[in-house]
Every structure is written in structure tokens, then in C-alpha cells.
Backbone as a chain_set.jsonl record, in Angstrom:
{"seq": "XXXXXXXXXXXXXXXXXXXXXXXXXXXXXXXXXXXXXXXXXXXXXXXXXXXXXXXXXXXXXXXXXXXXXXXXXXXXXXXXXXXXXXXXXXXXXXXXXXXXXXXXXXXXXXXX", "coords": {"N": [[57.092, 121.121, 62.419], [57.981, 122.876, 59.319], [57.659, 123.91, 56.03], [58.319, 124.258, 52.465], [57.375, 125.722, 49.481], [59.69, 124.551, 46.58], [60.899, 126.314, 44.224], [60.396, 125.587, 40.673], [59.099, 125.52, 38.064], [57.68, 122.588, 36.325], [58.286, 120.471, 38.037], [57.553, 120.981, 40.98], [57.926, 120.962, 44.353], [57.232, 120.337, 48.006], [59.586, 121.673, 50.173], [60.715, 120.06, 53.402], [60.809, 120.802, 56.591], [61.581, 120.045, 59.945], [61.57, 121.03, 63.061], [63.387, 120.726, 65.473], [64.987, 118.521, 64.965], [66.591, 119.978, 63.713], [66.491, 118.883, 60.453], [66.072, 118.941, 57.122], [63.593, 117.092, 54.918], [64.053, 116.086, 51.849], [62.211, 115.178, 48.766], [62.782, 115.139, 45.758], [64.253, 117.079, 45.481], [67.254, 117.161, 46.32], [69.587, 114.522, 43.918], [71.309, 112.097, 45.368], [72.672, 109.555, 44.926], [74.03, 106.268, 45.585], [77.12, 104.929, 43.374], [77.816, 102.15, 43.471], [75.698, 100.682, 43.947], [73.828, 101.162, 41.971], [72.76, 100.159, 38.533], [74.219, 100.039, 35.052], [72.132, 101.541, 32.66], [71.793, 103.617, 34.401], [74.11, 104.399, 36.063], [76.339, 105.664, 34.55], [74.728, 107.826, 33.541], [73.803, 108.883, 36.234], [76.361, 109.614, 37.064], [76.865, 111.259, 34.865], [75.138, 113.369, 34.971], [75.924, 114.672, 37.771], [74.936, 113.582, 39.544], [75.893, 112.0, 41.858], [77.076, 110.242, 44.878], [79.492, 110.817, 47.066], [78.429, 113.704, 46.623], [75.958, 114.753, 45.715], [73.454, 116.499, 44.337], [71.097, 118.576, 42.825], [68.021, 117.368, 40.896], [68.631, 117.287, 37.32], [66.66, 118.176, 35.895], [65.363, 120.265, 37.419], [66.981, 122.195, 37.359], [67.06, 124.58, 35.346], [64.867, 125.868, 35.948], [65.074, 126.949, 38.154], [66.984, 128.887, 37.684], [64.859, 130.023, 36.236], [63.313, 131.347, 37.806], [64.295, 133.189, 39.665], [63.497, 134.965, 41.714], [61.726, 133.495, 43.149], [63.218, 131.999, 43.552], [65.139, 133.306, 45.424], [64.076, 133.637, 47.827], [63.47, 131.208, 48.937], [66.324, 130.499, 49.187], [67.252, 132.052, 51.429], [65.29, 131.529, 53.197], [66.103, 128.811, 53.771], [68.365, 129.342, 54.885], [67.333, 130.422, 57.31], [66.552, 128.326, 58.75], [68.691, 127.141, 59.652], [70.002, 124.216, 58.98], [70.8, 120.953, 59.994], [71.03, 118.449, 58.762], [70.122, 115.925, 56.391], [67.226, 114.081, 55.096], [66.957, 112.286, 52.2], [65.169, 111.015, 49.633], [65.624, 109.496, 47.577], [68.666, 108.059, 47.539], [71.916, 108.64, 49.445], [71.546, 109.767, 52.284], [72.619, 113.304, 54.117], [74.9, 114.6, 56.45], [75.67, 118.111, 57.149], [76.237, 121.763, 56.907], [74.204, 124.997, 56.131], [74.955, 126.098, 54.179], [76.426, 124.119, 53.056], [74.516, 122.639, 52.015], [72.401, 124.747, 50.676], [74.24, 125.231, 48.406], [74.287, 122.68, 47.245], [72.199, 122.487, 46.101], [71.127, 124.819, 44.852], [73.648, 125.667, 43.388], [76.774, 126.608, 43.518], [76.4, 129.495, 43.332], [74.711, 130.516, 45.133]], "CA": [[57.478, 121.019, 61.029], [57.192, 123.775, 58.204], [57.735, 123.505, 54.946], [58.285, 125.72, 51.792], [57.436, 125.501, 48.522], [60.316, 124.818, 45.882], [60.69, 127.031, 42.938], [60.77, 124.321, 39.786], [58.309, 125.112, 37.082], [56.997, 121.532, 36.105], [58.956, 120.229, 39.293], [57.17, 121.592, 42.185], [57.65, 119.978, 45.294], [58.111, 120.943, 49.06], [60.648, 121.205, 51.103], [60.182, 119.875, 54.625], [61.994, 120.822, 58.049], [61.626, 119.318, 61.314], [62.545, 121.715, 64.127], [63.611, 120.184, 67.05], [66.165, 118.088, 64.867], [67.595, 120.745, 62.528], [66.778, 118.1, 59.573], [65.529, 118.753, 55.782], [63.398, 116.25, 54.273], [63.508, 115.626, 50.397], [61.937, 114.108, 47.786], [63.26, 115.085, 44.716], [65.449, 118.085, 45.177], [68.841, 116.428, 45.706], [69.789, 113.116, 44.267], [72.795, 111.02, 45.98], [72.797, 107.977, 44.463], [75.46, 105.489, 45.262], [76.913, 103.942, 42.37], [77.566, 100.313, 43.67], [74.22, 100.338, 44.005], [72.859, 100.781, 40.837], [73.506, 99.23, 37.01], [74.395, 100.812, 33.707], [73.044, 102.584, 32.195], [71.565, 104.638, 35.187], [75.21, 104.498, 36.766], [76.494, 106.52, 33.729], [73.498, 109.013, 33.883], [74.049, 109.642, 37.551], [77.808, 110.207, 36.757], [77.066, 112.64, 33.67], [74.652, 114.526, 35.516], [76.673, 114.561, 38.796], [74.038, 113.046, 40.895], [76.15, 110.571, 42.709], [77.066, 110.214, 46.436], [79.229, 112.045, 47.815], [78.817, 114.586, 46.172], [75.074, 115.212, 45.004], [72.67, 117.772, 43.576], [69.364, 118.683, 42.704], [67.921, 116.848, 39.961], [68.655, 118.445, 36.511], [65.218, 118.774, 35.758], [64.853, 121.514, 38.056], [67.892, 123.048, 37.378], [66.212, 125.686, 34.532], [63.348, 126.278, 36.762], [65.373, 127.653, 39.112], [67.76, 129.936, 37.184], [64.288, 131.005, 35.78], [62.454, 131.868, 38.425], [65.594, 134.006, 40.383], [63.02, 135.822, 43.176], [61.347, 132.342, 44.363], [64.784, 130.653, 44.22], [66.04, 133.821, 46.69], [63.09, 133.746, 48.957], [63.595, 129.639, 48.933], [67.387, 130.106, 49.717], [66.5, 132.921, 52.887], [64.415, 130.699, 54.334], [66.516, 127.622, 53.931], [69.527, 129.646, 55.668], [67.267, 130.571, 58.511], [66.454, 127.119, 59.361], [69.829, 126.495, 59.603], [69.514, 123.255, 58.833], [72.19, 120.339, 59.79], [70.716, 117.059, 58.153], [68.8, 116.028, 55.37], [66.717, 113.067, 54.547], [66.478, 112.004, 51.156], [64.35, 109.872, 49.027], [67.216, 109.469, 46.397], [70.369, 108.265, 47.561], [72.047, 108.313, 50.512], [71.452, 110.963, 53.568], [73.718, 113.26, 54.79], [74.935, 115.88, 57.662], [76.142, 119.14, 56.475], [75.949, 122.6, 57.208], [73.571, 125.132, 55.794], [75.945, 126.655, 53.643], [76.73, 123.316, 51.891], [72.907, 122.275, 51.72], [72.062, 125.57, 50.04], [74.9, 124.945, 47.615], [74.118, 121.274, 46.925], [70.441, 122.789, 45.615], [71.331, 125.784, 44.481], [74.707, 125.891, 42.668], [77.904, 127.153, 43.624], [76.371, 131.247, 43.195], [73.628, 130.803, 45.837]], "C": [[57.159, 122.343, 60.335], [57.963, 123.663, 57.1], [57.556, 125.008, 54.108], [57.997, 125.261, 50.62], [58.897, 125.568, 47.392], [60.253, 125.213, 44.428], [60.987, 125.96, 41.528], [59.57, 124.425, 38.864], [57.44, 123.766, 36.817], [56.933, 120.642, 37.465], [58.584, 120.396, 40.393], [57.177, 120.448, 43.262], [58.005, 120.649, 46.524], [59.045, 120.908, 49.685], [60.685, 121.314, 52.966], [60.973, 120.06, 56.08], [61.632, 120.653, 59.462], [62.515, 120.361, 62.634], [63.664, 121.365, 64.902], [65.396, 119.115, 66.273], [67.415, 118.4, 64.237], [67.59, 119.72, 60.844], [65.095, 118.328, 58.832], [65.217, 117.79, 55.388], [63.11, 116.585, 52.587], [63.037, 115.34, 49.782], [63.259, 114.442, 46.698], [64.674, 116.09, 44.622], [67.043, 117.989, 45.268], [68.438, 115.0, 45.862], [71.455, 112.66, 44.762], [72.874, 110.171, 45.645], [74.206, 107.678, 44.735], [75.659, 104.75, 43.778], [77.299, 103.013, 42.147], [76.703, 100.263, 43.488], [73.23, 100.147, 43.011], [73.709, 100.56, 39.186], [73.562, 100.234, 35.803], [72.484, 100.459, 33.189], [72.897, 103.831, 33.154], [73.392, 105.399, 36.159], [76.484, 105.724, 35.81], [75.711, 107.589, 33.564], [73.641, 109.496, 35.071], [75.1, 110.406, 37.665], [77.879, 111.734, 36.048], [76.34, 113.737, 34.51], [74.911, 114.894, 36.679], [75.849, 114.376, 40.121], [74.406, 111.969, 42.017], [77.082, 111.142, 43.96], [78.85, 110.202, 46.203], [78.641, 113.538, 47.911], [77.164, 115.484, 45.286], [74.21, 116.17, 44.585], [71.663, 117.631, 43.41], [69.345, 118.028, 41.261], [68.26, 117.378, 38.441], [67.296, 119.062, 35.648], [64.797, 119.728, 36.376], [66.068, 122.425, 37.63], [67.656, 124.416, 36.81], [65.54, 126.543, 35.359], [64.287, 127.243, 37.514], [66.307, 129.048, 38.932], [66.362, 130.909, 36.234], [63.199, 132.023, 36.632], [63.618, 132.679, 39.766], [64.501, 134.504, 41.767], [62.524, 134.957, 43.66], [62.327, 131.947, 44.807], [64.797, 131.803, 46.004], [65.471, 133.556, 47.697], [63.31, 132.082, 49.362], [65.0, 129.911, 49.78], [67.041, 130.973, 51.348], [65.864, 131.735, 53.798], [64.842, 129.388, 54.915], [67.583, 128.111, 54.999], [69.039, 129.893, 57.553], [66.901, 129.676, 58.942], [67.4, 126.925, 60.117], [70.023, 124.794, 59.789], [70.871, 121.938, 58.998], [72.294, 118.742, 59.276], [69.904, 116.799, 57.066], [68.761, 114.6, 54.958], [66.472, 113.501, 53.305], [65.944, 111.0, 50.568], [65.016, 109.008, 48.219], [68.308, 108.947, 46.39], [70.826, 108.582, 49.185], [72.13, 109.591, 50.935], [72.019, 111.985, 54.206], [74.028, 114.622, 55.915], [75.616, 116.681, 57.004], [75.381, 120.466, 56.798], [74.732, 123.657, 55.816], [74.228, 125.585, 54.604], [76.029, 125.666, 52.2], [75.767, 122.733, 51.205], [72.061, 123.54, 50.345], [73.141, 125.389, 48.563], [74.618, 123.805, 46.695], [72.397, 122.016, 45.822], [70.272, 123.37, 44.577], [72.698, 125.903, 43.146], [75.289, 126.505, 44.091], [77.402, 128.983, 44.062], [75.707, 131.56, 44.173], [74.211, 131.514, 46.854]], "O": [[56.146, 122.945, 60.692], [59.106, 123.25, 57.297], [57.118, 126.111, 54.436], [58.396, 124.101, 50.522], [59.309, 126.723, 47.289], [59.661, 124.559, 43.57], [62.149, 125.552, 41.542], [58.909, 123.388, 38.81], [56.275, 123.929, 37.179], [55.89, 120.185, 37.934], [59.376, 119.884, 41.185], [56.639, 119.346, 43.159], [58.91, 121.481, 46.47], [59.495, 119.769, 49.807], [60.682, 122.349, 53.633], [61.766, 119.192, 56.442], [61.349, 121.735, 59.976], [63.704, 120.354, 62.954], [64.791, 121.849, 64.801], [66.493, 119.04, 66.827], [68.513, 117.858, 64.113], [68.579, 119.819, 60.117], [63.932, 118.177, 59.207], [66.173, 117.031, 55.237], [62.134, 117.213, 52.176], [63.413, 114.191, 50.015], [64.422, 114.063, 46.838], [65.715, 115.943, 43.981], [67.866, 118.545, 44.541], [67.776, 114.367, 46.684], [72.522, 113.078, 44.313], [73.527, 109.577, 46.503], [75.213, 108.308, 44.414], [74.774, 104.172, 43.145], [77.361, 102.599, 40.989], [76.529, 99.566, 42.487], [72.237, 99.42, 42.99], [74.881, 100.764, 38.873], [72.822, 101.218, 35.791], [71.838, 99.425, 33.359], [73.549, 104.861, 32.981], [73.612, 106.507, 36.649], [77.297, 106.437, 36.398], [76.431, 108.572, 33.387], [73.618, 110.726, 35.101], [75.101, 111.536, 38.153], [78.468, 112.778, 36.329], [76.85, 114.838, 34.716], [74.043, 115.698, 37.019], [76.004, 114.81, 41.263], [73.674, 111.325, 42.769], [77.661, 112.228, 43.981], [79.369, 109.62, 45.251], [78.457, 114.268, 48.885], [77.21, 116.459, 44.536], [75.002, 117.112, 44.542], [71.088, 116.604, 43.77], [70.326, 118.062, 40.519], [67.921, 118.553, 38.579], [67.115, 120.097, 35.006], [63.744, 120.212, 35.962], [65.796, 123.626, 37.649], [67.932, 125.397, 37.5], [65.662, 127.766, 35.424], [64.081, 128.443, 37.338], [66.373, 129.99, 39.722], [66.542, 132.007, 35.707], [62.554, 133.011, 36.283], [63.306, 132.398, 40.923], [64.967, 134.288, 42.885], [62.562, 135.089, 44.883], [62.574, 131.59, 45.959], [64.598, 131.424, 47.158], [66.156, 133.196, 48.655], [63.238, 131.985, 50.587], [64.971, 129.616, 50.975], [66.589, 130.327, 52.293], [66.125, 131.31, 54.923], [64.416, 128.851, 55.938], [67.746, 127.386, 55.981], [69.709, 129.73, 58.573], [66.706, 129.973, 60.121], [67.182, 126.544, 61.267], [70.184, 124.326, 60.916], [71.814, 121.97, 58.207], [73.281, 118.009, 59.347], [68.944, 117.54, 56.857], [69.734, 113.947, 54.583], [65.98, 114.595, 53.029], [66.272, 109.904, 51.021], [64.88, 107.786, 48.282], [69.082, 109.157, 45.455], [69.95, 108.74, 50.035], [72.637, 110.488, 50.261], [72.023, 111.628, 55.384], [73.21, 115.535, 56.021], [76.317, 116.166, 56.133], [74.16, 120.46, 56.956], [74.479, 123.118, 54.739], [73.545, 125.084, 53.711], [75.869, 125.948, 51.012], [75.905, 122.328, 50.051], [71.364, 123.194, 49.391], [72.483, 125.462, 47.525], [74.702, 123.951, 45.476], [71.941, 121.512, 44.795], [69.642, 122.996, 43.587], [72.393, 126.267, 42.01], [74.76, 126.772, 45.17], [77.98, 129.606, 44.952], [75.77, 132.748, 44.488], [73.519, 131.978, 47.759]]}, "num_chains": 1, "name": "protein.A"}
């Protein structure tokens, strides 16, 4: 296993990787929520803040943090790319396979 710290001001949490299986564990940093699964008004909140499955993201509570702290984020994304990482457990929402590319994106934004 090794692990990294994520850049997030109030937010701090690690991020965990498992060699042997190529797979990121989560807590907080992306949510997936399905939204069969859960009831108004969270199902509207997941929507607005585009936290829902397929398609999910890092919480928007970190989102700031991370556009403010630009030299942890890079050193965070670097390290995530050399994992290369092809799975990720989450705490959040449902699980999913994806390259490193789209993992760093999902976290990061679109610019990473």
C-alpha cells in the first residue's frame, strides 16, 4: 500500500493505493452517488453539484482547496499518474474502473 496526502485545506484526507491491484481507495475525494438510491432533497444536491453516478467528482468542498493550493494539487496529480491506477474504491457511491487519465480528471477537473 502507499498513500498520499490530499491537498484540501479543511478537507484533508488520504489517498490510498494498493499495488498489486492497481486500485485507489477513497473516502471523500470523489462522490458517485446513484440517484435511485437516494431521496430529495439529497437527489437534487447530488444533481446540482454533479456528484452523481456515472459521472462523479470530488466533493465540492474541496474543490477551492485545491485551486488554492496549485503545487500540492501538482505533486498529488504526479504521483497519482505514476501509480497508474485502474480502479477505485469509494466510500460514496458506486465504484468504478477507469484509466488514470480519467481518475485524475474526475478529482481534479478537466485542466489537470
Amino acid at each position: 500500500m502507499d498513500q498520499i496526502l490530499f491537498p484540501g485545506g479543511y478537507f484533508k484526507e488520504f489517498i490510498l493505493f494498493h499495488h498489486a491491484s492497481k486500485t485507489l481507495i477513497l473516502t471523500d475525494t470523489i462522490i458517485n452517488l446513484e440517484l435511485d438510491m437516494i431521496d430529495e432533497p439529497w437527489r437534487t444536491v447530488t444533481n446540482l453539484t454533479r456528484m452523481a453516478y456515472p459521472h462523479g467528482r470530488t466533493f465540492f468542498g474541496m474543490r477551492l482547496p485545491i485551486l488554492l493550493h496549485r503545487r500540492k494539487t501538482q505533486a498529488v496529480i504526479s504521483k497519482l499518474r505514476s501509480w497508474q491506477p485502474r480502479r477505485v474504491i469509494l466510500s460514496h457511491g458506486r465504484c468504478f474502473d477507469a484509466n488514470e487519465d480519467e481518475i485524475v480528471g474526475r478529482i481534479f477537473g478537466k485542466s489537470a
